[in-house]
N, C-alpha and C positions, 0 to 999 in steps of 0.2 A: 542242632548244629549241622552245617553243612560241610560237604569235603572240601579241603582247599585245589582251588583248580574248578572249579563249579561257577557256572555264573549265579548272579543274583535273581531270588524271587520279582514276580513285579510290584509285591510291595520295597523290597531291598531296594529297587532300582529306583523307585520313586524318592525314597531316602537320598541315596546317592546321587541322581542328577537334581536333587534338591540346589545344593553347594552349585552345583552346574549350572542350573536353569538358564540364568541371565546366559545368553548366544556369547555374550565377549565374555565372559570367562572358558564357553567351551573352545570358544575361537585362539584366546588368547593359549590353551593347552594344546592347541591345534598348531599354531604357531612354533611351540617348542619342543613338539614331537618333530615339526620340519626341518627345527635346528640341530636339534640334539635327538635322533632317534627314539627309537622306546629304551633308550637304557639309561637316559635323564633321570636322576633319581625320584623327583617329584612325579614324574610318569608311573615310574613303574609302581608307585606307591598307591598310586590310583588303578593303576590297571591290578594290583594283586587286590586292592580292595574290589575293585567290580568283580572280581573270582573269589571270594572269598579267604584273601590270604597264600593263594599263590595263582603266579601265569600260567595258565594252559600251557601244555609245551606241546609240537605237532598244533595240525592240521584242524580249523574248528569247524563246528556248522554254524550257519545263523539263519534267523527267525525274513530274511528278505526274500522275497521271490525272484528268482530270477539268478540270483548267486547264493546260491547255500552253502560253498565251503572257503574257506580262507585259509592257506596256507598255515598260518599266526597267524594268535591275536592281535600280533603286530601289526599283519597285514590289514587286520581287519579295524582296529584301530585308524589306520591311514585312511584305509576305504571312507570310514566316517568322517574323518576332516577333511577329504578331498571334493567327497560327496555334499557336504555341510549338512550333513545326517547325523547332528551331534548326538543325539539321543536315542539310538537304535540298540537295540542288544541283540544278543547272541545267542 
C-alpha cells in the first residue's frame, strides 16, 4: 500500500490513464480544470487518485527535463493541459 500524497507506480499510471487514453477525454478534463480550477470536485477526485488518495500539498518534482519542479500539482496539472502532455507524470 502506498502513502496518500505519492504518485502512481507506472503500472498504476497505466491503470489510470487507461479511463484517460481516448485525448478527448483528457482534453475534455483539460477543459474543466480551465473552468473550474483544481477544486472542481471531479478534478480533484482524479488528481487524489493519481496520488493515491490524497493531493501533494507544496511544491512537486517531475519526471520532464527541463522543468522539474512545480509549484502544485495544480500547477503541474495545468502544465499538462496547456502543454497537451496529457499523459506525463510526476
Amino acid at each position: 500500500v502506498q502513502q496518500p500524497g505519492t504518485p502512481l507506480s507506472n503500472h498504476e499510471y497505466r491503470q489510470f490513464f487507461r479511463s484517460l487514453r481516448a485525448t478527448n477525454r483528457a482534453s475534455t478534463a483539460c477543459h474543466l480544470r480551465a473552468l473550474y480550477g483544481c477544486q472542481n470536485p471531479l478534478l480533484r477526485r482524479l488528481d487524489e487518485y493519481e496520488n493515491h488518495g490524497a493531493i501533494p500539498k507544496g511544491s512537486i518534482c517531475s519526471e520532464l527535463p527541463g522543468t522539474p519542479f512545480f509549484p502544485s500539482f495544480c500547477a503541474f496539472a495545468f502544465y499538462r493541459c496547456i502543454m497537451k502532455r496529457y499523459f506525463i507524470k510526476v
